[in-house]
N, C-alpha and C positions, 0 to 999 in steps of 0.2 A: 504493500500500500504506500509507503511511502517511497518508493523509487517512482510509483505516478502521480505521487504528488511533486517531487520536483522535477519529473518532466513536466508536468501541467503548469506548474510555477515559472518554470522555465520560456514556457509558450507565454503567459502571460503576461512577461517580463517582457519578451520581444513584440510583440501587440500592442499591448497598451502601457506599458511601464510598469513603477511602482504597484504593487495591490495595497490599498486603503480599502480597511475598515471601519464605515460609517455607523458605528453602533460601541455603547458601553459595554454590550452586553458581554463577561466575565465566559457566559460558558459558550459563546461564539468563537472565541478567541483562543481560548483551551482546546477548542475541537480544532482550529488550521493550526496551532501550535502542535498538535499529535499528530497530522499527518504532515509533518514537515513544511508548511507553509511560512514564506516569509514576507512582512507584510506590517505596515504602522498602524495604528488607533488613531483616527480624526473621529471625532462621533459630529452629523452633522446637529443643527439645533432645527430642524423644522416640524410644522404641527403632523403631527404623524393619523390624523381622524383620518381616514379615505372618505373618496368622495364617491369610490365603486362599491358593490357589493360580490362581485364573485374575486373567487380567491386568487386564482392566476389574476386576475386586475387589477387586486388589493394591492399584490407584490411587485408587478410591474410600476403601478404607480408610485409606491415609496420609493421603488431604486429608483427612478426616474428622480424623482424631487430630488432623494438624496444625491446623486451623481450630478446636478447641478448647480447643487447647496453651496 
């Protein structure tokens, strides 16, 4: 598991750069810390209420905000 996690990290690295973690959340951060992920904590500050109701749209829309934040 984690020889693909640092290949995936690795992709990601060449893609888009740096990986930012836009959240506090402790045990988010614990789970890419175990499969080898390397990556900083920015948590964004926006109102997190969705304005969708199904769930794939819930989570599209907050990465959305937050990738913009």
């Amino acid at each position: 598991m984690k020889l693909l996690a640092k290949i995936t990290m690795e992709y990601l690295k060449i893609k888009f750069g740096k990986l930012v973690l836009a959240s506090e959340s402790p045990r988010r951060a614990a789970i890419l810390r175990q499969v080898g992920f390397d990556f900083t904590v920015h948590p964004s500050r926006i109102e997190e209420t969705p304005e969708r109701t199904e769930p794939v749209d819930i989570a599209k829309e907050l990465a959305e905000k937050k990738a913009s934040a």
